[in-house]
C-alpha positions as CSV (number, residue, x, y, z in Angstrom):
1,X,83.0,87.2,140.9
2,X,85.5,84.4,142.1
3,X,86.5,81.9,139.3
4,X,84.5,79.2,141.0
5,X,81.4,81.0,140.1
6,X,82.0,81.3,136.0
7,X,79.9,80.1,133.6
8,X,80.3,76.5,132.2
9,X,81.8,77.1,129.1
10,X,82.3,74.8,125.2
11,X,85.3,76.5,123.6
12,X,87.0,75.5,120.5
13,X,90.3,77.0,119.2
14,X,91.1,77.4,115.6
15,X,94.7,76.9,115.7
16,X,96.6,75.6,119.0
17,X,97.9,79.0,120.9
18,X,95.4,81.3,120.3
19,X,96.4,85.2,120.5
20,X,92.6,86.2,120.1
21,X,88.9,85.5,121.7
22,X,85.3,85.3,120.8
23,X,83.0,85.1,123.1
24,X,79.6,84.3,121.8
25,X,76.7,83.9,123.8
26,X,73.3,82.2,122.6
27,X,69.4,82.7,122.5
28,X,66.9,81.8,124.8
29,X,66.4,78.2,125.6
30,X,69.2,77.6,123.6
31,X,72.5,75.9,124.2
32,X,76.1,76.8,124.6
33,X,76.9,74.3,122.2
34,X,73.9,76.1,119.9
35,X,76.9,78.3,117.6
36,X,80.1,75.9,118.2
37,X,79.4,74.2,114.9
38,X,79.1,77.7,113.2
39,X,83.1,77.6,113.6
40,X,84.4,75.1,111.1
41,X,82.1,77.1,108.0
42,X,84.3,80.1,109.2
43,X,87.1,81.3,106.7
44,X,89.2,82.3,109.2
45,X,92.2,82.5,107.2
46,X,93.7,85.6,107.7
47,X,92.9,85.8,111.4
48,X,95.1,85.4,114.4
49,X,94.3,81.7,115.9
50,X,91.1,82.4,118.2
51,X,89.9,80.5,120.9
52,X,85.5,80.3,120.8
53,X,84.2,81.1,124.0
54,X,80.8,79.5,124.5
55,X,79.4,80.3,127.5
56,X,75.7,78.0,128.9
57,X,73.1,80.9,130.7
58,X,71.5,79.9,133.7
59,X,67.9,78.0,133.9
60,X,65.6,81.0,134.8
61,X,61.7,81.1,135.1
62,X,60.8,83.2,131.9
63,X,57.4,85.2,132.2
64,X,56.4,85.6,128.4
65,X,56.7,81.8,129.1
66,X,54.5,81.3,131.4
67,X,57.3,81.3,133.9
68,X,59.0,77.9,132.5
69,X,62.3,77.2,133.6
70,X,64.5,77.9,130.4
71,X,68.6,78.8,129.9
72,X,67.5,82.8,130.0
73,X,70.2,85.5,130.4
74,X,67.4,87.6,131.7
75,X,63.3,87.3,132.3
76,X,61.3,88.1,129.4
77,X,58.1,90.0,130.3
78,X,56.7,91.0,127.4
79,X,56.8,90.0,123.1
80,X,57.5,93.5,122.5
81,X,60.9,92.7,124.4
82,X,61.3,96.6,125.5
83,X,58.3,96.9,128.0
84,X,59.0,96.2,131.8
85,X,63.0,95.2,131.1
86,X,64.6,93.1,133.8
87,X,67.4,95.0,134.4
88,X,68.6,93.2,137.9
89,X,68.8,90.1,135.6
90,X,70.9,91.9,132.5
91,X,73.0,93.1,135.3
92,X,74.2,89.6,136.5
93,X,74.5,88.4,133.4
94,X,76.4,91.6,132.3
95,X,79.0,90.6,135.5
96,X,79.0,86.8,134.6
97,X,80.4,88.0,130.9
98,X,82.8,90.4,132.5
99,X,83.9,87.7,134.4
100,X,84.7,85.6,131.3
101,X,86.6,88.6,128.9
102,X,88.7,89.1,132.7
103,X,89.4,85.1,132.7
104,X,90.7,85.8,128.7
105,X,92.7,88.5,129.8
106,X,93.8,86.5,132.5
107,X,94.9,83.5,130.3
108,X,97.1,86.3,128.0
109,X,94.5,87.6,125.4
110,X,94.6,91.0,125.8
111,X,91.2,93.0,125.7
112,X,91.9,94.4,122.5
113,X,91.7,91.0,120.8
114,X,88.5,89.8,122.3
115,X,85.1,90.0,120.4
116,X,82.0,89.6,122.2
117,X,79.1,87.7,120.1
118,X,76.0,86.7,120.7
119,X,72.6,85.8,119.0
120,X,68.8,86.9,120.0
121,X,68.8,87.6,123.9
122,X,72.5,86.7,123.6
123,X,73.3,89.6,121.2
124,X,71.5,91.7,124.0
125,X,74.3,90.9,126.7
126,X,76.6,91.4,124.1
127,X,75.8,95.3,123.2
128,X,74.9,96.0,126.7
129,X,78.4,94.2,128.4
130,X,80.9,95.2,125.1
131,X,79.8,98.9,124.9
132,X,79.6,99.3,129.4
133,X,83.5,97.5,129.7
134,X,86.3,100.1,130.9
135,X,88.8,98.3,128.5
136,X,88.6,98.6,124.7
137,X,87.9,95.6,122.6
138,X,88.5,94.3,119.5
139,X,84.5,94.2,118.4
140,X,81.2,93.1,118.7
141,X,78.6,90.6,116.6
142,X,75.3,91.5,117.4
143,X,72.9,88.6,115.7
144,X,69.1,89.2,115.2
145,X,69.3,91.0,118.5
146,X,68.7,94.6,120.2
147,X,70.0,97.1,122.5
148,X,68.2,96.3,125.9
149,X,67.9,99.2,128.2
150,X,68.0,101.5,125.8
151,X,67.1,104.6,127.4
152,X,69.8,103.8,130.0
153,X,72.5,103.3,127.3
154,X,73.7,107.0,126.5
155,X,74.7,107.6,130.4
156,X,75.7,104.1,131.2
157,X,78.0,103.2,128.2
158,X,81.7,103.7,128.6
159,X,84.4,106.1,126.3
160,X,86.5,102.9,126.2
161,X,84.3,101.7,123.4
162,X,83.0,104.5,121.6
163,X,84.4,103.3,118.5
164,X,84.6,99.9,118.5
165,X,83.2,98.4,115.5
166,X,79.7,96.7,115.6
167,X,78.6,94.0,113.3
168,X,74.6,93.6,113.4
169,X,72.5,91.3,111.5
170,X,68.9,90.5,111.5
171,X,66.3,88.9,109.1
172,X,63.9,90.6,107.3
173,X,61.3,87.9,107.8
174,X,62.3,87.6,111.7
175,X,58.8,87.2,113.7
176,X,60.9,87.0,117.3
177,X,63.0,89.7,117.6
178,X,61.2,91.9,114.3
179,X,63.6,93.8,112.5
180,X,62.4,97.1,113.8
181,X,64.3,96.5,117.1
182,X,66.9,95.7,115.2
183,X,67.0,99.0,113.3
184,X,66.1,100.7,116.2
185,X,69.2,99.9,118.1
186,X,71.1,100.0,115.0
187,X,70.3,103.9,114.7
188,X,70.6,104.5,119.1
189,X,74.4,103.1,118.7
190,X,74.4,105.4,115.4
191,X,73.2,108.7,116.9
192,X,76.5,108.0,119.6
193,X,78.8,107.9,116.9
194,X,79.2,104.4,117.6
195,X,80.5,102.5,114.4
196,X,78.1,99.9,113.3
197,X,78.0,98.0,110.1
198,X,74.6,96.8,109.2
199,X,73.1,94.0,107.5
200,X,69.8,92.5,106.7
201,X,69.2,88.9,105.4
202,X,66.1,87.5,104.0
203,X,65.2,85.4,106.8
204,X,63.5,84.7,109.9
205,X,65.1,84.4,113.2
206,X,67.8,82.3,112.4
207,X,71.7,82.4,110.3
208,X,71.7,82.8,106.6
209,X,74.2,81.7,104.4
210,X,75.9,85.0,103.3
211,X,75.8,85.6,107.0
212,X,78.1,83.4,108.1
213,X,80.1,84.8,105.5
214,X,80.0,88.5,106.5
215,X,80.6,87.3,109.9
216,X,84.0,85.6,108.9
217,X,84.9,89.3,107.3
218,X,84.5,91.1,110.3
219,X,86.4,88.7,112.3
220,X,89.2,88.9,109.9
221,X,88.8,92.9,110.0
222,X,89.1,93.4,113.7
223,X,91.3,90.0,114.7
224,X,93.7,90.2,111.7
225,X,96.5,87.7,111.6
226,X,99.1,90.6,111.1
227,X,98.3,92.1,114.9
């Protein structure tokens, strides 16, 4: 993937010169500007400066949508979310965020300070593109999300990231993505060793308070200002 074909991207740094990355992608007919103002209620203090990495999806016909042209990392084909997966779509999308955590790397983060983030079908790209890359990173935020492709996973994902820690979140209330994918990829990444640090809100499909807190924590865990 050249440069001229990356993502538009919003980012935001917390302090000028940043030595870190997030890269946080959003939901489905969302936004890239949908988790830029999340930043400012981050206590980032005790972090290395971070630059936010925002990246917009491409407009895609969606199927459970009655094929409406939405900002869609992948088609949706189903409201179960695990029948008939679109893996040709996760693929691109998978390279399009490669693209962006090479770009990083490229601009003197190293991949061990990058964080990939995203929420709903955005935390999908997230676990499948963090836990395939060849280069260890620093973590992953997985938001009221799942693992997609999950029978794939256990031959496709790479050493590189065995341990790297995973942060996942959902709401108990949430009637989009219900929590029992959640827990369901939760315990897949688990059965592979693969650290993960759980969390359940009561909420729907959305960011709770206490959230935004526990998110702050992990980013002050894996990007700490001391590196």
């Amino acid at each position: 993937m050249t440069s001229a074909a990356l993502l538009p991207c919003i980012e935001l740094e917390s302090a000028p010169h940043p030595t870190a990355a997030v890269i946080w992608m959003h939901g489905l007919g969302a936004t890239s500007d949908d988790f830029a103002g999340l930043v400012p209620e981050l206590d980032l203090s005790g972090c290395q400066s971070i630059r936010f990495v925002f990246p917009q999806a491409p407009s895609i016909p969606i199927t459970v949508n009655g094929g409406y042209v939405m900002p869609g990392w992948y088609d949706l084909t189903g409201m179960d979310l695990v029948s008939r997966q679109d893996a040709a779509g996760i693929a691109r999308s998978e390279a399009a965020i490669a693209a962006l955590v090479d770009r990083e790397v490229a601009r003197g983060i190293p991949y061990e300070r990058i964080v990939l983030a995203g929420f709903s079908q955005g935390c999908a790209m997230a676990l499948h593109t963090a836990l395939r890359l060849p280069h260890t990173i620093a973590g992953v935020m997985a938001l009221s999300g799942y693992l997609p492709l999950a029978d794939r996973f256990a031959s496709e994902r790479h050493t590189a990231n065995a341990h790297t820690p995973v942060f996942m979140a959902h709401g108990t209330q949430d009637p989009v993505v219900v929590i029992q994918r959640g827990e369901e990829s939760r315990n897949a990444l688990a059965a592979l060793g693969h650290p993960v640090q759980w969390h359940a809100y009561p909420m729907p499909h959305s960011v709770h308070p206490r959230e935004v807190a526990d998110i702050a924590a992990f980013l002050r865990q894996v990007l700490p200002a001391s590196v």
